[in-house]
N, C-alpha and C positions, 0 to 999 in steps of 0.2 A: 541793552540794545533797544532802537526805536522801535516799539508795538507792531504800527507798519511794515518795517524793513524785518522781521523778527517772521513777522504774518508772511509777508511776499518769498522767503526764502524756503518758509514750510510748503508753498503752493508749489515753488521751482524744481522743489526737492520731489514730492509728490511724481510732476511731472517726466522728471529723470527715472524715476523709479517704473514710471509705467512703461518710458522706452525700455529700460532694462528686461522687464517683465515680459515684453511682448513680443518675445524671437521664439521664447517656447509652447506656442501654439498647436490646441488638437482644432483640427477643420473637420469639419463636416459637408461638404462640395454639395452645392447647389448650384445646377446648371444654371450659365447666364449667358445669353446670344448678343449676338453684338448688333443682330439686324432689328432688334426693339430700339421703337421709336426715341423713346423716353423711358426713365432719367437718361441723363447723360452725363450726371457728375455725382456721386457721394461723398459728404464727409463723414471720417472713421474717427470717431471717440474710443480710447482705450484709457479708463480711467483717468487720468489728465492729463492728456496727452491725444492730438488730434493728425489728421492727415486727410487726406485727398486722394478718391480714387477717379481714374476717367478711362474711356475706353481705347481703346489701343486703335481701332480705326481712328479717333481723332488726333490721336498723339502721333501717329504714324510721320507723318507730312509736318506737322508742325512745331516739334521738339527734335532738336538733336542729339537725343540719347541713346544711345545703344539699347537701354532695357525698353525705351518707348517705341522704338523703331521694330517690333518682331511681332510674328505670326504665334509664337508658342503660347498665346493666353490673348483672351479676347479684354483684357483688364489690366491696368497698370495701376499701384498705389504708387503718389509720391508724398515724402514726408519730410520735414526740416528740421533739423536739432543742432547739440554743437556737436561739431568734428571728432574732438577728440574722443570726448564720453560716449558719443553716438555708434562709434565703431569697433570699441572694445570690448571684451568680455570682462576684462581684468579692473573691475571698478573701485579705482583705490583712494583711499579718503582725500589725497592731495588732487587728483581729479574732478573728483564731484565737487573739492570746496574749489575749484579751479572755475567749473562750469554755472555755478552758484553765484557767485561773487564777483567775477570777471565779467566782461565782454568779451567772449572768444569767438574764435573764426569756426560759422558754419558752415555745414554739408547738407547735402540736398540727395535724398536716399529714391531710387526709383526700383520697383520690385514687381514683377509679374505676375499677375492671378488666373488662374482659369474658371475660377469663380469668388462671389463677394465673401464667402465662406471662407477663403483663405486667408481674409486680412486677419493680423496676429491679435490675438485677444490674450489679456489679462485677468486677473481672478475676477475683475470686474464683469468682463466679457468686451466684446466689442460691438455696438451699436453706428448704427447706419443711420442717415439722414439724407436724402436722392434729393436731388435738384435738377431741374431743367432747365438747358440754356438753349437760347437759339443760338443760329451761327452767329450771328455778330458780335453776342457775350460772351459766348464759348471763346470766341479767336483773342479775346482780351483776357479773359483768365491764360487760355495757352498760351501768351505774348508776356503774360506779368512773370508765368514759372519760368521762359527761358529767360527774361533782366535777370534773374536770381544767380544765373549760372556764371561760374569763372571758367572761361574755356583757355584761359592761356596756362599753356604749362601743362593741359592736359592731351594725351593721346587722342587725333584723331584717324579718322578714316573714312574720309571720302566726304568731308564736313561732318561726321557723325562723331560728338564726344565717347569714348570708348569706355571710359570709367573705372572703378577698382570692383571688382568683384568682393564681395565679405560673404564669408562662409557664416559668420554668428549671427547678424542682421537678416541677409539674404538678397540679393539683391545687386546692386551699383552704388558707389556715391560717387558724387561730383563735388568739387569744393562751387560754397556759393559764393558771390559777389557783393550783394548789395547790402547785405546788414549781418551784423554780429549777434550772437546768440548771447543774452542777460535776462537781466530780472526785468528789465521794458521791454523787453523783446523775445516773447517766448514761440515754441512752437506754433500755439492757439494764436497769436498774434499776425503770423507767416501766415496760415491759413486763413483768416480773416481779410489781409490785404491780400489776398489774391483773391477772392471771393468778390471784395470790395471792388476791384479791377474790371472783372464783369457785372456792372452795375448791381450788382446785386445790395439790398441795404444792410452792410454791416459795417460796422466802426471797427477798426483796427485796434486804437489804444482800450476799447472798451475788452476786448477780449483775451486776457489774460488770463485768464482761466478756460479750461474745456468746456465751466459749464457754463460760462459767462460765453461762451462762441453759440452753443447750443439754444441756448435763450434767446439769444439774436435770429438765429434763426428761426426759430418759431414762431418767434414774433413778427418776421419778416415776412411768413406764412400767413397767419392770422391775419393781419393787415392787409394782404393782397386779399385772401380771401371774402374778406366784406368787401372789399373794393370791387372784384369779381360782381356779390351779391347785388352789392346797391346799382352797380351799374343795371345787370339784368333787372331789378325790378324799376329801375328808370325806363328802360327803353320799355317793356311791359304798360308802364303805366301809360308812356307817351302812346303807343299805340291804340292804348285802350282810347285813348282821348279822340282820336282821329272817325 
């Protein structure tokens, strides 16, 4: 087998494993209020495997999900994987090498938090990264998660996607629309372009990995942050000059 294709199947696989991993969760609840300013977005690393939390005030009004649409948690994780793998317990080799090798049709999983402490963590643990959007990022990340969504064929209610309940995950899934879940297209990849949607600076194909999304990020951080500095000690200096 190609070095490459051999290398990229071990990451995928990684990846799958960490969804697996991550329904069996101890949380330790740390109160989070919905009326702080900021963050207003985290990404959830769970060993290789990534997701999206936002707050339920903003999902309220601008997603059509039943899990995004409720009062019972000031916090919504949404997360994308494939379909099938994603929603079973029963993980049987013809599956994973299904979800490995294939381009299969994805789900888009939304699950309620009452705090960041709930999102599912792995032997790894689960790590947080908060970002702040203003409204006009923000409303372009929430605009890029509902393109994702296949609403035909699904239960509504009153335009609201109603979804399937899973007992093993936790949560909702909705089948997605816009791309198949593969080895170029992985989880880290779905949260990337949506990130990328509210201008935010990350490369989609570059993040194929969790940590390779992570990196972007930080780097995305660092970057603004001199940008921040050098500005201030610009304006600083002009002043002094005057």
């Amino acid at each position: 087998m190609n070095p490459i294709k051999a290398a990229l199947i071990f990451l995928l696989s990684l990846c799958l494993a960490a969804m697996h991993n991550s329904v069996n969760a101890d949380s330790h609840p740390t109160a989070v209020t919905t009326d702080t300013p900021a963050p207003n977005l985290w990404i959830v690393k769970e060993g290789k495997h990534t997701s999206i939390i936002l707050r339920t005030l903003d999902t309220n009004d601008a997603l059509p999900l039943a899990e995004a649409k409720t009062t019972n948690g000031p916090l919504v994780m949404i997360s994308w994987g494939d379909a099938a793998y994603y929603q079973t317990a029963d993980k049987t080799l013809k599956l994973t090498l299904k979800a490995l090798l294939l381009p299969t049709r994805a789900a888009l999983n939304a699950r309620t938090l009452n705090s960041l402490s709930e999102a599912p963590q792995t032997r790894d643990k689960a790590k947080l990264y908060p970002i702040t959007l203003d409204a006009k990022d923000l409303t372009k990340v929430l605009a890029r998660i509902d393109a994702t969504l296949d609403a035909n064929g699904m239960t509504q209610t009153d335009g609201t996607l109603t979804g399937v309940k899973n007992e093993y995950v936790g949560g909702r899934f909705y089948p997605a629309l816009d791309r198949r879940y593969s080895l170029l297209f992985t989880c880290n990849n779905w949260v990337a372009d949506v990130l990328k949607a509210g201008d935010l600076r990350f490369s989609t194909l570059s993040a194929q990995t969790a940590t390779n999304l992570v990196l972007q990020h930080k780097m995305r951080w660092l970057v603004s942050s001199r940008y921040r500095e050098q500005t201030q000690f610009s304006s600083i200096s002009v002043n002094q000059n005057r």
